[in-house]
C-alpha positions as CSV (number, residue, x, y, z in Angstrom):
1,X,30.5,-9.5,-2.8
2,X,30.0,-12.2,-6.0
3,X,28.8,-10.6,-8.5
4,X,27.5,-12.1,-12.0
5,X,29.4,-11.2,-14.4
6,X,28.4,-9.3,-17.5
7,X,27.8,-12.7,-19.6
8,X,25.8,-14.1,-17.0
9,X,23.8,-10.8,-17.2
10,X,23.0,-11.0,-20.4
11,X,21.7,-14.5,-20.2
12,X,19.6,-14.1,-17.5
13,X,18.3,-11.3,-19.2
14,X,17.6,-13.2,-22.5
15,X,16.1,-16.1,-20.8
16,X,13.8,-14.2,-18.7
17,X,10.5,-14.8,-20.8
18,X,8.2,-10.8,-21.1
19,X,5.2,-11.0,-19.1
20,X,2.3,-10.1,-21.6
21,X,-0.1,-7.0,-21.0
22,X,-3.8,-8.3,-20.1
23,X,-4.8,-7.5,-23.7
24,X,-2.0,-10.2,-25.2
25,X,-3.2,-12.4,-22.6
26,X,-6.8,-11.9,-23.9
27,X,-5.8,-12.9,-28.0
28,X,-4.0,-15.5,-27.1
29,X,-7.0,-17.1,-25.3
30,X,-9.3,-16.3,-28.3
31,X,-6.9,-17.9,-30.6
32,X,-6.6,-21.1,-28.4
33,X,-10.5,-21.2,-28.1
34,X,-10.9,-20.8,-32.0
35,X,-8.6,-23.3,-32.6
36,X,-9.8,-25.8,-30.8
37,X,-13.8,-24.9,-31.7
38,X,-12.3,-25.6,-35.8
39,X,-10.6,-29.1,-34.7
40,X,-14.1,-30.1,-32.9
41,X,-15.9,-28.7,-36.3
42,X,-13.4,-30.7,-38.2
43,X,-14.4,-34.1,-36.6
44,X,-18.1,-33.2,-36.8
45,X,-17.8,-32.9,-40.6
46,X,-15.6,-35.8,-40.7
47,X,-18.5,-38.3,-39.3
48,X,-15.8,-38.7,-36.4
49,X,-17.8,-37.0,-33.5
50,X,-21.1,-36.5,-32.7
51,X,-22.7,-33.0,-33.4
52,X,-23.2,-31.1,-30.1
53,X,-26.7,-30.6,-29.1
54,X,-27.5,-26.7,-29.4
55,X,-26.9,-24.7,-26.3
56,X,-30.1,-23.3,-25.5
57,X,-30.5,-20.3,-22.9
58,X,-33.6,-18.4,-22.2
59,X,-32.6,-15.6,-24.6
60,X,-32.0,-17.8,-27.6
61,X,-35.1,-20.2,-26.8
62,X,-37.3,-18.9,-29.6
63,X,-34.8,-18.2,-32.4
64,X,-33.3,-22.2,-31.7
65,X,-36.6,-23.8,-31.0
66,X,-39.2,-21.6,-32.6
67,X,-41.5,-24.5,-33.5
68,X,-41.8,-26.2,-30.4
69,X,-41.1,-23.4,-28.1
70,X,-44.9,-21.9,-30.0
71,X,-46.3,-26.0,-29.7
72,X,-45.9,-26.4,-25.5
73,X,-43.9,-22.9,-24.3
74,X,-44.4,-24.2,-20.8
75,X,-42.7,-27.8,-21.3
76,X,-39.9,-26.0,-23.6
77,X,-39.6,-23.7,-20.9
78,X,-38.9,-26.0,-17.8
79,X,-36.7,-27.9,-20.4
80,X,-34.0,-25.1,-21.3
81,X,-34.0,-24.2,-17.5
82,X,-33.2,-27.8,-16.5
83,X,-30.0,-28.0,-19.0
84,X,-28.9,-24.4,-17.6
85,X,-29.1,-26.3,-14.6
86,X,-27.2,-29.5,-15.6
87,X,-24.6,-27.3,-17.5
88,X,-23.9,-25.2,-14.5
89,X,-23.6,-28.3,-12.4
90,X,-21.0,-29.9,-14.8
91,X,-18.9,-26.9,-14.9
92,X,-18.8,-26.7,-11.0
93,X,-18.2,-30.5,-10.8
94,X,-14.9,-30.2,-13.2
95,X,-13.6,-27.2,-11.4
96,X,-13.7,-29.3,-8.3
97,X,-11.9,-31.8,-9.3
98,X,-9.6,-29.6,-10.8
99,X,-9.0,-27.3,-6.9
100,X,-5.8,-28.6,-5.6
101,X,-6.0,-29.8,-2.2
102,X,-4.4,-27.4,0.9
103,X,-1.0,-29.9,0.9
104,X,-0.8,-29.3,-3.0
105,X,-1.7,-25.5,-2.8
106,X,1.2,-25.8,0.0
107,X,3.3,-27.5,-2.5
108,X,2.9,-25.8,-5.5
109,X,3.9,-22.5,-3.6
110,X,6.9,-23.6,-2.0
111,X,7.8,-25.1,-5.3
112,X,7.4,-21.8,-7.1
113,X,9.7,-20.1,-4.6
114,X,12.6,-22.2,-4.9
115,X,12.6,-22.3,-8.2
116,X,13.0,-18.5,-8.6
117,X,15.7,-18.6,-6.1
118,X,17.5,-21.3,-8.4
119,X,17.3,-18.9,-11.6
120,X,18.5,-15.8,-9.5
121,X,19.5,-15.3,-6.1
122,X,19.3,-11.8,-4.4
123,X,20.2,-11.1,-0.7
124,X,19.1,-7.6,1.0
125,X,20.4,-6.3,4.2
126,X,18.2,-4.5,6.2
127,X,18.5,-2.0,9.3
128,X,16.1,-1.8,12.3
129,X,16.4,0.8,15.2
130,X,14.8,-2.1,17.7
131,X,13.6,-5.1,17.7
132,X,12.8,-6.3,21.0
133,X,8.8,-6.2,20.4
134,X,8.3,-9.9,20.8
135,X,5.3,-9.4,17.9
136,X,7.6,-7.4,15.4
137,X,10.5,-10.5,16.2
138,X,8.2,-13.2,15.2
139,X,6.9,-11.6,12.2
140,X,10.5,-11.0,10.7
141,X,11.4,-14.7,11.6
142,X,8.0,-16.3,10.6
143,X,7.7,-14.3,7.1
144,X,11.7,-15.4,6.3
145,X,10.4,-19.1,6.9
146,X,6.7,-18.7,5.0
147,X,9.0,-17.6,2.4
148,X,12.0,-19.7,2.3
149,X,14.5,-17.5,2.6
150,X,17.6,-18.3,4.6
151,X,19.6,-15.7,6.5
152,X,19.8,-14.2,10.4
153,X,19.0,-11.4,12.4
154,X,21.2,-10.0,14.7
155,X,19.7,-8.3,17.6
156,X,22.3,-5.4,18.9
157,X,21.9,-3.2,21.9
158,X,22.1,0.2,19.5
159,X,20.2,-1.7,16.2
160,X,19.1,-5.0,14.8
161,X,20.7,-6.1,11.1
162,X,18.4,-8.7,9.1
163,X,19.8,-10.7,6.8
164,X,18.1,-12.8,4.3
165,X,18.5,-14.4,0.8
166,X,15.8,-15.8,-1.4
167,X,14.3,-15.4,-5.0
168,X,13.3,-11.9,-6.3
169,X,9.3,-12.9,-5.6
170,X,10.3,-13.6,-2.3
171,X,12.3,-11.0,-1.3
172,X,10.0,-8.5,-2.6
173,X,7.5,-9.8,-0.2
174,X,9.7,-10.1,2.4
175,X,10.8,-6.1,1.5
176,X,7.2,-5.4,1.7
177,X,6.8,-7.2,5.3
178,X,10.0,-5.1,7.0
179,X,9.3,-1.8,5.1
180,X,5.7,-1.5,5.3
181,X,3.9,-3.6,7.5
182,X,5.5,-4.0,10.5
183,X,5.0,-1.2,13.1
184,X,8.5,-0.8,14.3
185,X,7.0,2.1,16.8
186,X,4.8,-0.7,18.4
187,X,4.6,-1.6,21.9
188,X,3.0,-4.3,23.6
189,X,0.4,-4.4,26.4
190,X,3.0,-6.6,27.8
191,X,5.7,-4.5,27.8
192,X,3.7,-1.9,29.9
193,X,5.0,-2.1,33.4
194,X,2.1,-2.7,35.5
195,X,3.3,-0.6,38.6
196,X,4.7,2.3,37.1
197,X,2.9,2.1,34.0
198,X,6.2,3.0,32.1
199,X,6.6,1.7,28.7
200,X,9.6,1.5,26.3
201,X,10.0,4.7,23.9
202,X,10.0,3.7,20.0
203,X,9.4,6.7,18.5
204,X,12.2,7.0,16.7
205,X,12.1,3.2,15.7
206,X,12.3,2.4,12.1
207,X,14.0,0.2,9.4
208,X,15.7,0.9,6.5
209,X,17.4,-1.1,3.5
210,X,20.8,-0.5,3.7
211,X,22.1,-3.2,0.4
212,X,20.5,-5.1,-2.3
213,X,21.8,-7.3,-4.9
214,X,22.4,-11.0,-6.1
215,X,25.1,-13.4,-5.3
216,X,25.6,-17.0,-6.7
217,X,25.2,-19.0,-3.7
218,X,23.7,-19.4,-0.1
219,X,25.4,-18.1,2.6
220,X,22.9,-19.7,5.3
221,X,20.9,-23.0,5.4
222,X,18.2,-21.4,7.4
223,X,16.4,-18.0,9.2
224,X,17.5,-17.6,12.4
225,X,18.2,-15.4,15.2
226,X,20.2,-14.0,17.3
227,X,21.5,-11.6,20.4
228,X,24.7,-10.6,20.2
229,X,25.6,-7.9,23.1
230,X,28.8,-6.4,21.3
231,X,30.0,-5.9,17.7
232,X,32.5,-8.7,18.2
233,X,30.1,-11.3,19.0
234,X,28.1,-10.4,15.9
235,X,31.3,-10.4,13.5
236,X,31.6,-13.5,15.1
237,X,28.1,-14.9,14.3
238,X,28.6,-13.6,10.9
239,X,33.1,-14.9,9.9
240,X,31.7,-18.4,10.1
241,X,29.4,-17.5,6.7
242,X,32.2,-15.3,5.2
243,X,29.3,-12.2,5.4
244,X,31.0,-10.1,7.4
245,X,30.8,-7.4,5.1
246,X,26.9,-6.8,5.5
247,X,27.7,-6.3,9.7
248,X,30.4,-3.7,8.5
249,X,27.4,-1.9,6.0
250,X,24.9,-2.0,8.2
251,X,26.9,-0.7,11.0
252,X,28.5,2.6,8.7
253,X,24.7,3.0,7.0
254,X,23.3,6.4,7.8
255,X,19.4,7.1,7.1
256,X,19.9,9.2,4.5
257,X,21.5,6.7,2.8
258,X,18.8,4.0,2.5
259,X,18.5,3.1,-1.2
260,X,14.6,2.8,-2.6
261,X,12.6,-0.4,-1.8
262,X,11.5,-0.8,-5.4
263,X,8.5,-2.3,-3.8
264,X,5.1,-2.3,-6.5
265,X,2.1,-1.5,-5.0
């Protein structure tokens, strides 16, 4: 396995900006707002904007407009309610044209996930008892895509290895997918036979992550599949990436071994 070195560590780690706790988030915001409320006084006082008309509500009608809210009430009244109106309408008008469009949501996602596989690439191994529940196969291949990882699956008489590499947010998604959504003890109405009534036994199914870590490149250019019938055909699949190490994990991983998910609820 590559692994960064202590250097490249230590960068990483000091160039990882610290999320901020909700209340940070909440001062910065107040500082932002009062800044830019004292530039916009600035220009008033400076004859080099216009002075904002008051923003009248119903519960500051009377202390704003006390003279001719006692004059015509009723006029004053339907007034204030039709610049609530106009307000509301203007705010809803720029937050349309701010909503990105379903291609640019689309975009902006798939953006966001390569770029955190570009600043750090992890890869984790996982280890199923079975996969051949066609529902539970096309949720492991369709998330990978969704998600732009790269990587295989290797379907094996005894157990199916997954493979995949992708950025932390990704992979923690993916973790989340294989480790606690998918009901590897599942079985289809289609797998039922439908003169017997027999059905395959998964009881015992599960899957477990047998390695975690980061390299510094791509071992795959895409998620795909595969059956491989022995051990040699999947070491096979596997010597034309160089990975053969993650067949020979996988295939030595015992249950009690599996390492925690680290997966955030």
């Amino acid at each position: 396995l590559h692994l960064p070195t202590a250097a490249a560590q230590a960068q990483s780690v000091a160039d990882t900006p610290l999320p901020m706790i909700k209340a940070e988030r909440k001062k910065l915001r107040r500082r932002r707002r009062a800044d830019a409320l004292a530039e916009e006084r600035t220009l008033v006082l400076l004859g080099l904007a216009p002075t904002p008309k008051p923003k009248v509500k119903l519960s500051n009608l009377h202390r704003v407009l006390a003279q001719e809210a006692i004059q015509d009430p009723t006029a004053i009244d339907r007034q204030v309610r039709n610049e609530m109106i106009a307000r509301q309408s203007a705010h809803e008008a720029r937050n349309q044209e701010r909503k990105l469009t379903k291609e640019q949501r689309k975009a902006k996602k798939l953006a966001k996930l390569q770029a955190g596989a570009e600043k750090e690439l992890v890869v984790c191994v996982f280890r199923a008892t079975d996969l051949n529940n066609p529902k539970n196969e096309f949720k492991v291949r369709q998330n990978a895509k969704q998600l732009c990882l790269t990587g295989c699956y290797l379907a094996h008489p005894e157990y199916t290895i997954v493979i995949a590499e992708g950025g932390p947010t990704a992979m923690r998604k993916y973790k989340k997918v294989l480790l606690r959504r998918i009901d590897w003890k599942a079985v289809e109405p289609t797998e039922v036979d439908p003169d017997t009534g027999d059905a395959p036994d998964r009881s015992q199914n599960r899957c477990d992550l047998v390695w975690e870590g980061t390299v510094l490149k791509r071992a795959f250019k895409e998620f795909r599949g595969f059956r491989c019938p022995s051990d040699a055909v999947a070491k096979t699949r596997l010597s034309q990436q160089g990975v053969v190490h993650y067949w020979t994990a996988a295939r030595t991983f015992k249950p009690s071994e599996a390492i925690p998910a680290g997966i955030d609820d």
